[in-house]
N, C-alpha and C positions, 0 to 999 in steps of 0.2 A: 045662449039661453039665460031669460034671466032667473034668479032665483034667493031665497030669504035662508040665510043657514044663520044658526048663532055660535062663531065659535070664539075658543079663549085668545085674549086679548092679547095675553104674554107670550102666547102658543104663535099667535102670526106677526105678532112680535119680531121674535125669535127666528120667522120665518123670511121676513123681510133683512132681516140680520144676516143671515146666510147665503141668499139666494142673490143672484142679479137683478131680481124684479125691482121694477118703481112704484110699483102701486100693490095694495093690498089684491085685489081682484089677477094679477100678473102672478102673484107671489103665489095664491093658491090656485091659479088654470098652472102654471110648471110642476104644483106638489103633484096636482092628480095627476099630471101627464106623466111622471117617474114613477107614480103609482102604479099604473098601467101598464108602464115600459118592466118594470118588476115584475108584475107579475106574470105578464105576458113570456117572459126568460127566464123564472119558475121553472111555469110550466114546458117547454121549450127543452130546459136541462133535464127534464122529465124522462124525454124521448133521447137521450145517451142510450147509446147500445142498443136500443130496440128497434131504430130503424137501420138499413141498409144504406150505404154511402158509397156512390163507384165515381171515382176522382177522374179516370177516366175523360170525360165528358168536358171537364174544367182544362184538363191539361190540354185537349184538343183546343180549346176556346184559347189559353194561355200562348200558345204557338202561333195561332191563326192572328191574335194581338199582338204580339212582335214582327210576325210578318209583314203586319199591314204596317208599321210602326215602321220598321227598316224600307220598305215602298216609299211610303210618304218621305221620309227624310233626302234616301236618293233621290226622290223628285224636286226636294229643296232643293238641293246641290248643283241641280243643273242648271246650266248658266245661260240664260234665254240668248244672248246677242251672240251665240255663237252657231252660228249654220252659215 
């Protein structure tokens, strides 16, 4: 999107200074994007304790990933020219 903002000169400066961007327009689409990603983990930290979390679920997923992990690998191992 395009758009006309006016901002301080030292301020994106300063921002080019810091950041990995090459261009002024790079340097402030990554400020907003961290903006966003902040605020967004705020609010996020928000919800500690107040919702329910059953691990559960994970742990299953966590097992059924090594398993299939350990499969694939013995199937590396086997050695085609032998039958």
């Amino acid at each position: 999107m395009r758009t006309t903002v006016t901002l301080d000169a030292a301020l994106v400066g300063e921002l080019l200074k810091h950041s990995r961007a090459r261009t002024k327009t790079a340097a402030v689409t990554e400020a907003v994007r961290e903006q966003v990603r902040r605020i967004k983990l705020e609010k996020l930290s928000g919800l500690r304790g107040k919702i329910e979390f059953q691990s559960d679920p994970l742990t299953a997923g966590e097992r059924a990933d090594l398993a299939r992990e350990d499969f694939l690998g013995e199937l590396s191992e086997v050695d085609p020219d032998a039958e």
